[in-house]
Jmol script that loads the backbone (N, CA, C; Angstrom):
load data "model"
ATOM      1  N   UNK A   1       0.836  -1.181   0.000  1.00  0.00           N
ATOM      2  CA  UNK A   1       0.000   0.000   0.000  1.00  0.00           C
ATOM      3  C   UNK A   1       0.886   1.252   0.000  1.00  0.00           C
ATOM      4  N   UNK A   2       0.650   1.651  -0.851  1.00  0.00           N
ATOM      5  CA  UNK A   2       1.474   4.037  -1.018  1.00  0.00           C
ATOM      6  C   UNK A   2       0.941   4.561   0.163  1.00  0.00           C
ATOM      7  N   UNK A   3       1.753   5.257   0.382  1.00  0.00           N
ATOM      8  CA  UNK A   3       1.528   6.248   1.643  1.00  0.00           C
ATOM      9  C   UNK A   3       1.192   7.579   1.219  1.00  0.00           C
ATOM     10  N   UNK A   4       0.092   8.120   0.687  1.00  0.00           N
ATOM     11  CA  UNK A   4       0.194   9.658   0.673  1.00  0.00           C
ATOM     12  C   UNK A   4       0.484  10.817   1.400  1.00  0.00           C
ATOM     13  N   UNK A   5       0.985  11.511   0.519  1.00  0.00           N
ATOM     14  CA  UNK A   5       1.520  12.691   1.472  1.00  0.00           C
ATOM     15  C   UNK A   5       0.330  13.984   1.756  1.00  0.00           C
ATOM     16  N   UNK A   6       0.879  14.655   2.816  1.00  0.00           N
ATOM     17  CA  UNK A   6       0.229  15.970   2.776  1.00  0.00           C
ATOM     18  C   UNK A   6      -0.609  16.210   1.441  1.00  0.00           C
ATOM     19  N   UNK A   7       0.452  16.902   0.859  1.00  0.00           N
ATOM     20  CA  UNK A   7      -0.192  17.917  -0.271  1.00  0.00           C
ATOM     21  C   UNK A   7      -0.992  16.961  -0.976  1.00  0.00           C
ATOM     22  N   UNK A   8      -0.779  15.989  -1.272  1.00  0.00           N
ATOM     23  CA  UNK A   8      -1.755  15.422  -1.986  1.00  0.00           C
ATOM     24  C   UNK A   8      -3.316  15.042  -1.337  1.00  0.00           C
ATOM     25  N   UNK A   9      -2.951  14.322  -0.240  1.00  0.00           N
ATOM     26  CA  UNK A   9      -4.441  14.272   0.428  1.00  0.00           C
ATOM     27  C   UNK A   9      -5.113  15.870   0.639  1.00  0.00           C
ATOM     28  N   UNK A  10      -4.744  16.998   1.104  1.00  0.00           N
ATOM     29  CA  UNK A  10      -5.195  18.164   0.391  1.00  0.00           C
ATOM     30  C   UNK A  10      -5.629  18.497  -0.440  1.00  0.00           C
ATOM     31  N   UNK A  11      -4.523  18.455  -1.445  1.00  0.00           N
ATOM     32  CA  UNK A  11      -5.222  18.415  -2.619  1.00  0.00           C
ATOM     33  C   UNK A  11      -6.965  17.685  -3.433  1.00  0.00           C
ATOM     34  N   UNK A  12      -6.556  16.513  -2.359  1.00  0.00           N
ATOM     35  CA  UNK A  12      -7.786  15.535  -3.355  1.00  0.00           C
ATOM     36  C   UNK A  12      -8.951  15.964  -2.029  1.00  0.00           C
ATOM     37  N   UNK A  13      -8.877  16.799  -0.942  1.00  0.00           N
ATOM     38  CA  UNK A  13     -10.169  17.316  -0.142  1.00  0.00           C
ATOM     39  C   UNK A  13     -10.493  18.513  -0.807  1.00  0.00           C
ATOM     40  N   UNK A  14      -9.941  19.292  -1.151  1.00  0.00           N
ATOM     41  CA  UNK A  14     -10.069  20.887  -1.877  1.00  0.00           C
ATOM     42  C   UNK A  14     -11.222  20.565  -3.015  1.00  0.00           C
ATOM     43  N   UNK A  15     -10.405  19.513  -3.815  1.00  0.00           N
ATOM     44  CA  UNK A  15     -11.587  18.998  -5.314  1.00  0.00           C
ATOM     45  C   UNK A  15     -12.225  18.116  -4.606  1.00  0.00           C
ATOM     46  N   UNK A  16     -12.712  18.101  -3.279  1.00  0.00           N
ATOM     47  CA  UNK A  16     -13.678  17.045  -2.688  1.00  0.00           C
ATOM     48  C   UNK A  16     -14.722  18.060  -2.193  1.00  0.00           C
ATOM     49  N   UNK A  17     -14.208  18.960  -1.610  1.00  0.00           N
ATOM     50  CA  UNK A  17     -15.167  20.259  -1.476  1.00  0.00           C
ATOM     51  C   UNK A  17     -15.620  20.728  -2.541  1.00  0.00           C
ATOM     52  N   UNK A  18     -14.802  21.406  -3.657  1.00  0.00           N
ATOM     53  CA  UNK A  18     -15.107  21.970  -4.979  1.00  0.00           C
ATOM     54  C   UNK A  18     -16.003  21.202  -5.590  1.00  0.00           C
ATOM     55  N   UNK A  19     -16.152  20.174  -5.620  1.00  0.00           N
ATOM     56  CA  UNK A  19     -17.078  18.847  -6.498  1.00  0.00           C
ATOM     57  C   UNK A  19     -18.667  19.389  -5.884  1.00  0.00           C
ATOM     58  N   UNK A  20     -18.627  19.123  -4.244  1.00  0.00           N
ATOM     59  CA  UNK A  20     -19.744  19.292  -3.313  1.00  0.00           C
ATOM     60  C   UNK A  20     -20.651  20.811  -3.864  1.00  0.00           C
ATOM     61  N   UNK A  21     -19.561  21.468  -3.885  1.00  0.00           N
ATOM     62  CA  UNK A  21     -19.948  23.180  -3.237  1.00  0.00           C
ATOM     63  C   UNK A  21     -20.759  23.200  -5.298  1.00  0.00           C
ATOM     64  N   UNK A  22     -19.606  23.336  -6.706  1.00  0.00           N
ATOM     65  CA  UNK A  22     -20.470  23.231  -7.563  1.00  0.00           C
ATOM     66  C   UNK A  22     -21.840  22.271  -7.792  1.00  0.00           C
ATOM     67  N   UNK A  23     -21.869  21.008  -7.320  1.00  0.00           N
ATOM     68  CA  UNK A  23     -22.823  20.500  -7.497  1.00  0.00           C
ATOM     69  C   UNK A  23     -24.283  21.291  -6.774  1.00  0.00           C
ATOM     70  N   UNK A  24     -24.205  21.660  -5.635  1.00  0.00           N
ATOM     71  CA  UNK A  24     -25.036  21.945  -4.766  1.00  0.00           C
ATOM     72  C   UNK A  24     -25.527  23.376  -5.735  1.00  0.00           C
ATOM     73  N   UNK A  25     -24.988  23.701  -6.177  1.00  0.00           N
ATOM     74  CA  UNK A  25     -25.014  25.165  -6.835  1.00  0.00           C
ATOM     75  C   UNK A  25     -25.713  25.076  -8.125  1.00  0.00           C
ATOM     76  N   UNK A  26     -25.059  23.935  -8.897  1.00  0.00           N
ATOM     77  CA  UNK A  26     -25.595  23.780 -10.170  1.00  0.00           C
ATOM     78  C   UNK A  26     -27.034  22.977  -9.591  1.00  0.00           C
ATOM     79  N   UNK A  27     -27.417  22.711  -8.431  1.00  0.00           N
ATOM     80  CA  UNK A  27     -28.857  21.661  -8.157  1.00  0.00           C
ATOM     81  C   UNK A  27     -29.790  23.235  -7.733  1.00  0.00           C
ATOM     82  N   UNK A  28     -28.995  24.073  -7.189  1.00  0.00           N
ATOM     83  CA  UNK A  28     -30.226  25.392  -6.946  1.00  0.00           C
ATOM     84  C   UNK A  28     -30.687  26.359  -8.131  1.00  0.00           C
ATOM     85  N   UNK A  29     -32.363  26.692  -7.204  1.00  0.00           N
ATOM     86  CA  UNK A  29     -33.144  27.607  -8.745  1.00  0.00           C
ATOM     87  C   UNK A  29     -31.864  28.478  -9.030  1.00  0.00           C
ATOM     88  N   UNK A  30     -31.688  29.164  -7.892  1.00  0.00           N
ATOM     89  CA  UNK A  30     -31.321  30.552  -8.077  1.00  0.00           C
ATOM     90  C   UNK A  30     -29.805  31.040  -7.949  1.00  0.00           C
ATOM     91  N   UNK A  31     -28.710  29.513  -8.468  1.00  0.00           N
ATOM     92  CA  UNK A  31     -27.632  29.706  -8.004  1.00  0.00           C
ATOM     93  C   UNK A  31     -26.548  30.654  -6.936  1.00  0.00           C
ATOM     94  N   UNK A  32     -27.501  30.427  -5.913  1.00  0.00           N
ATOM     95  CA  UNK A  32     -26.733  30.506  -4.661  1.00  0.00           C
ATOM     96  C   UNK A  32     -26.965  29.587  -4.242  1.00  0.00           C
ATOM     97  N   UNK A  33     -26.475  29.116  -2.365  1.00  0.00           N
ATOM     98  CA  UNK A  33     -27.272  27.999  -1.332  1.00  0.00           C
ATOM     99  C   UNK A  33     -26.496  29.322  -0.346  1.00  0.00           C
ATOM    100  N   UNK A  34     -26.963  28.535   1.213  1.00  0.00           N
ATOM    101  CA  UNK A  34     -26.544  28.982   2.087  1.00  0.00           C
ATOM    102  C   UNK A  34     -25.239  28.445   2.366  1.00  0.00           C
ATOM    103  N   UNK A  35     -24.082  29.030   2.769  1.00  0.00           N
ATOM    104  CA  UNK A  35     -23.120  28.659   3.365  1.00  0.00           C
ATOM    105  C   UNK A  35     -22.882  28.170   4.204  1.00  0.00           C
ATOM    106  N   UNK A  36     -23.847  28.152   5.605  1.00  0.00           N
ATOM    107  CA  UNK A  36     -23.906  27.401   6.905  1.00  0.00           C
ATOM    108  C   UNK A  36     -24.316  26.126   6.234  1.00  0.00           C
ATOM    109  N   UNK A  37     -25.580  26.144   6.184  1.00  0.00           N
ATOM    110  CA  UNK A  37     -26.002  24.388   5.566  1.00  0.00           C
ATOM    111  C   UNK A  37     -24.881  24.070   4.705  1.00  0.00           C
ATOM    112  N   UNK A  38     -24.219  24.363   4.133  1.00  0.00           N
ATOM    113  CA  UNK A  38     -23.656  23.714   2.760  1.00  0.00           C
ATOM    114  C   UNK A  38     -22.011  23.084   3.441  1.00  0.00           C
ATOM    115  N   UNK A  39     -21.766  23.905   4.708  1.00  0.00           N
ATOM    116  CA  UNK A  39     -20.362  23.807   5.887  1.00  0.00           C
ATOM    117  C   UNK A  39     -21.406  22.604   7.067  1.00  0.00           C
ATOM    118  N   UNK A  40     -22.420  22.639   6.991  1.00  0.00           N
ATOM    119  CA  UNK A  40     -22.824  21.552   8.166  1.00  0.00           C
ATOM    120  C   UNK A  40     -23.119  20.158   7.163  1.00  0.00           C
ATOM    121  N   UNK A  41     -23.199  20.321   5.552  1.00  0.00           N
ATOM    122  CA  UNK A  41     -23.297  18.925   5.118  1.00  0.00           C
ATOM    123  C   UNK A  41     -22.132  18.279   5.112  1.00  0.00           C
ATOM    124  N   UNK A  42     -21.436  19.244   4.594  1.00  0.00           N
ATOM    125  CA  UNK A  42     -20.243  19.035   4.204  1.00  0.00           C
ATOM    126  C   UNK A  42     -19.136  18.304   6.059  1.00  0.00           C
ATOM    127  N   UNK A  43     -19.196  19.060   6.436  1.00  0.00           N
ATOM    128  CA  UNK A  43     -19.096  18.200   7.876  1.00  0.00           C
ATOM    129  C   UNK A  43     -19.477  16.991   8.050  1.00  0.00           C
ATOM    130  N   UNK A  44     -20.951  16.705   7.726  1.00  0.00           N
ATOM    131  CA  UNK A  44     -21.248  15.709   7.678  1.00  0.00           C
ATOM    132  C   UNK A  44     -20.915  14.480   6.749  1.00  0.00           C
ATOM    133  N   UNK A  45     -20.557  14.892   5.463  1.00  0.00           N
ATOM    134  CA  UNK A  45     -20.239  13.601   4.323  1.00  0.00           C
ATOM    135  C   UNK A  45     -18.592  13.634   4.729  1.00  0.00           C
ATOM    136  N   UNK A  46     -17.587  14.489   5.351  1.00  0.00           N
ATOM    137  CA  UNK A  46     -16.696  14.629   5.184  1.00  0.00           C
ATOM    138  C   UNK A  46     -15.898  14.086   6.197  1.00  0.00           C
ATOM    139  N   UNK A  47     -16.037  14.798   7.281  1.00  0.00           N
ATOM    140  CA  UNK A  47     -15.794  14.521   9.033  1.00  0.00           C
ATOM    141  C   UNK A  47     -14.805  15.276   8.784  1.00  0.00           C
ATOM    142  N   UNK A  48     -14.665  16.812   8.411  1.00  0.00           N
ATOM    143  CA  UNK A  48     -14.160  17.601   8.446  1.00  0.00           C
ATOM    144  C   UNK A  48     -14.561  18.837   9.369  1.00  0.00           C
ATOM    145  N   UNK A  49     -13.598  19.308   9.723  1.00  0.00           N
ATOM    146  CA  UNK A  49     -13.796  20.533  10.933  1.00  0.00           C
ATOM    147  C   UNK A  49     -14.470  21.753  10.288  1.00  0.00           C
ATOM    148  N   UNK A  50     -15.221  22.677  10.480  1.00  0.00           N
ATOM    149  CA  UNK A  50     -15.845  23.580  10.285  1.00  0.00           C
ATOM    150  C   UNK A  50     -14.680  24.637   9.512  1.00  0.00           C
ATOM    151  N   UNK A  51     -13.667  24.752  10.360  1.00  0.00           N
ATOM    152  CA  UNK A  51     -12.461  25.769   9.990  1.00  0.00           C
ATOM    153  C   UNK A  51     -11.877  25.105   8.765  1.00  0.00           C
ATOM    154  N   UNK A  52     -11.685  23.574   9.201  1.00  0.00           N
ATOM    155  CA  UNK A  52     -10.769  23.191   7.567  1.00  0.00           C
ATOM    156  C   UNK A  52     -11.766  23.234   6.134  1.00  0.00           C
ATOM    157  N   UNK A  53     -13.128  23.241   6.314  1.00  0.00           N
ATOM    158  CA  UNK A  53     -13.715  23.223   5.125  1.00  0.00           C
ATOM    159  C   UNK A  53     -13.879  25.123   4.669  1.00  0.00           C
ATOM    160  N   UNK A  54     -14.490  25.638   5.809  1.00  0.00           N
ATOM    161  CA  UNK A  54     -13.741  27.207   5.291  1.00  0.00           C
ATOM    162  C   UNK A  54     -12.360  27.146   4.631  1.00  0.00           C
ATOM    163  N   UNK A  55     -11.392  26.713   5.136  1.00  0.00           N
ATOM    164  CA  UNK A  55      -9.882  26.724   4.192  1.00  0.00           C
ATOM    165  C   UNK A  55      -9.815  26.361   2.900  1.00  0.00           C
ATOM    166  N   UNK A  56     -10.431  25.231   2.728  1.00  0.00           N
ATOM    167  CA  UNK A  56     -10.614  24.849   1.932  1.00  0.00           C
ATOM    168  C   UNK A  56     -11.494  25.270   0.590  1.00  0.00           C
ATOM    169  N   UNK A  57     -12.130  25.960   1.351  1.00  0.00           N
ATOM    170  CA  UNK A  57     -13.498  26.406  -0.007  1.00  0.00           C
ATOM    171  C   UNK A  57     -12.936  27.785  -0.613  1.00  0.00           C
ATOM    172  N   UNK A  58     -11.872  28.505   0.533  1.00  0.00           N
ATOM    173  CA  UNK A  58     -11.081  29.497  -0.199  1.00  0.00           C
ATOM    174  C   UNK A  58     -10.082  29.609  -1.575  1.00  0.00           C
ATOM    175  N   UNK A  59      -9.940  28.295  -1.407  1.00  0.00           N
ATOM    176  CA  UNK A  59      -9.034  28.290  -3.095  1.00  0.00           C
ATOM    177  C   UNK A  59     -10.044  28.328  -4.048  1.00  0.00           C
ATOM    178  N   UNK A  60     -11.097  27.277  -4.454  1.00  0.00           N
ATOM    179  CA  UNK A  60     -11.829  27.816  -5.534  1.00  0.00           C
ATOM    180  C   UNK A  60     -12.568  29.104  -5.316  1.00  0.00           C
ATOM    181  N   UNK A  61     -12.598  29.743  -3.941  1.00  0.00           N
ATOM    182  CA  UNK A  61     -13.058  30.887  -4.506  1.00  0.00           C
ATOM    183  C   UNK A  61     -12.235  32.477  -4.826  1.00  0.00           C
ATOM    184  N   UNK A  62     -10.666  31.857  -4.995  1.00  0.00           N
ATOM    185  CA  UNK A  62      -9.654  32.346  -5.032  1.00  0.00           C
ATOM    186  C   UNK A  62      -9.722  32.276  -6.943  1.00  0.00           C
ATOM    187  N   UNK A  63      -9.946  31.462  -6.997  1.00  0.00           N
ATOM    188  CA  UNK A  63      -9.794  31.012  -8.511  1.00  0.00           C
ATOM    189  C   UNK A  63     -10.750  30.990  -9.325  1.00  0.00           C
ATOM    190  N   UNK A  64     -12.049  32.124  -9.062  1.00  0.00           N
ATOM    191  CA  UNK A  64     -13.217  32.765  -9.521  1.00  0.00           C
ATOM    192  C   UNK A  64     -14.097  31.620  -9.496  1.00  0.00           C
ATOM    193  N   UNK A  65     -14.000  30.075  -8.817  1.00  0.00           N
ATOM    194  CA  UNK A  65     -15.135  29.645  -9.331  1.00  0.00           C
ATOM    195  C   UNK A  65     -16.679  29.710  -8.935  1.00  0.00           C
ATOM    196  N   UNK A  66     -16.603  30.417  -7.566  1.00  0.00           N
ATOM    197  CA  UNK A  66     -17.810  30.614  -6.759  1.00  0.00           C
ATOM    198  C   UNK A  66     -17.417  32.147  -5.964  1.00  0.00           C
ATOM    199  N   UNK A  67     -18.526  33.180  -5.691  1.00  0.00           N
ATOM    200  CA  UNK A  67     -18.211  34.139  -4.651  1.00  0.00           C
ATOM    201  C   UNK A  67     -18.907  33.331  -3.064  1.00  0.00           C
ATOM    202  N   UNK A  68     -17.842  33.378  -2.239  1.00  0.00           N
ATOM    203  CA  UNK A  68     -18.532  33.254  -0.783  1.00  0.00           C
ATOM    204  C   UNK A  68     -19.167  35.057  -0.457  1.00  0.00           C
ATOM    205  N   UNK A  69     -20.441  34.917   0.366  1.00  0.00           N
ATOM    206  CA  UNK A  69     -20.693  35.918   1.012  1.00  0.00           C
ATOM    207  C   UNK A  69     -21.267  35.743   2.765  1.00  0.00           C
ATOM    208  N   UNK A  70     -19.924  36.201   3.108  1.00  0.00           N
ATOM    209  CA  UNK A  70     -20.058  35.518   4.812  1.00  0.00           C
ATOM    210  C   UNK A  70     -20.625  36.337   5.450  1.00  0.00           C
ATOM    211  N   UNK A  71     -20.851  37.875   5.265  1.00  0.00           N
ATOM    212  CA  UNK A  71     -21.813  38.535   5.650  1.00  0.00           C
ATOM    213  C   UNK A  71     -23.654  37.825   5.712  1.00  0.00           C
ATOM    214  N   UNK A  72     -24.046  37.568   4.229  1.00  0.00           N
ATOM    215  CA  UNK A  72     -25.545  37.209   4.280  1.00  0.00           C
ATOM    216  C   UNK A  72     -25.560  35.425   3.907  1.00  0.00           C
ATOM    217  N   UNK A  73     -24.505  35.360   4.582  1.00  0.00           N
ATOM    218  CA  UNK A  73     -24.521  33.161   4.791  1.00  0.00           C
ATOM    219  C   UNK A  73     -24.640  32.837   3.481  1.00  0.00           C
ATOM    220  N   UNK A  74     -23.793  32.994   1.741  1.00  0.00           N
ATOM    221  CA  UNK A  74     -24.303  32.522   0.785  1.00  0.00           C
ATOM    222  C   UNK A  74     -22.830  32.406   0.261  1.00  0.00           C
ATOM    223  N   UNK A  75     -23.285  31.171  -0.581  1.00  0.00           N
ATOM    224  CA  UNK A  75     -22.288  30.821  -2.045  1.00  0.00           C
ATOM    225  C   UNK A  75     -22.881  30.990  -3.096  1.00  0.00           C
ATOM    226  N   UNK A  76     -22.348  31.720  -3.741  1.00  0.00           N
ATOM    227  CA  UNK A  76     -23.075  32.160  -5.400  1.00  0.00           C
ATOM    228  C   UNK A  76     -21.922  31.829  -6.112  1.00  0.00           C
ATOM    229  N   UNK A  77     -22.931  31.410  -7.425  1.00  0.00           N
ATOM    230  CA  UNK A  77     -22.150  30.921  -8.688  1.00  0.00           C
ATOM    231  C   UNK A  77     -21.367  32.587  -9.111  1.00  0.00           C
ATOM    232  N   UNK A  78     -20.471  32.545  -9.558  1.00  0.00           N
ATOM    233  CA  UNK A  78     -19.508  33.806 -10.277  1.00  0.00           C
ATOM    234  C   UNK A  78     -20.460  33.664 -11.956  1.00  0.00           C
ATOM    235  N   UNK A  79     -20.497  35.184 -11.539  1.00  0.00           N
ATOM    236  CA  UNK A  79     -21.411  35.666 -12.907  1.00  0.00           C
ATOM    237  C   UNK A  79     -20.274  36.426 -13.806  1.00  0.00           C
ATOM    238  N   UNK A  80     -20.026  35.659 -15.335  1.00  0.00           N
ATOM    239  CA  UNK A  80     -18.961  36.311 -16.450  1.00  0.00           C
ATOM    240  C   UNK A  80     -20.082  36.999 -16.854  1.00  0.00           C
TER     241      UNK A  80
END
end "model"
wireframe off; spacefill off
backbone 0.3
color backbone group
């Protein structure tokens, strides 16, 4: 059995979040969801800490694929 390292198991939670967070997005009318529910499922399918899935959801939204808005609890799809 391979032993993975850091960066890689990182890596493959980041596109484990990113997978979650677009799907959930592309399943709503109005492409947003809430951010709390979407950090308490995600907890839940994950058994990830509240703080590491915030960390985590910051790179794709570093990399335009979603805006977080932590003021009014939402993830919205990025409008080109």
């Amino acid at each position: 059995m391979v032993k993975k390292d850091g960066a890689e198991t990182r890596r493959q939670r980041i596109a484990q979040i990113t997978r979650m967070a677009q799907a959930s997005l592309n399943a709503s009318k109005n492409g947003e969801i809430f951010l709390s529910k979407f950090v308490a499922a995600a907890m839940y399918e994950t058994g990830l800490t509240k703080e590491r899935i915030m960390e985590y959801l910051e790179v794709p939204e570093a990399m335009g694929q979603f805006e977080i808005d932590r003021e009014n609890d939402r993830i919205r799809k990025t409008r080109f």
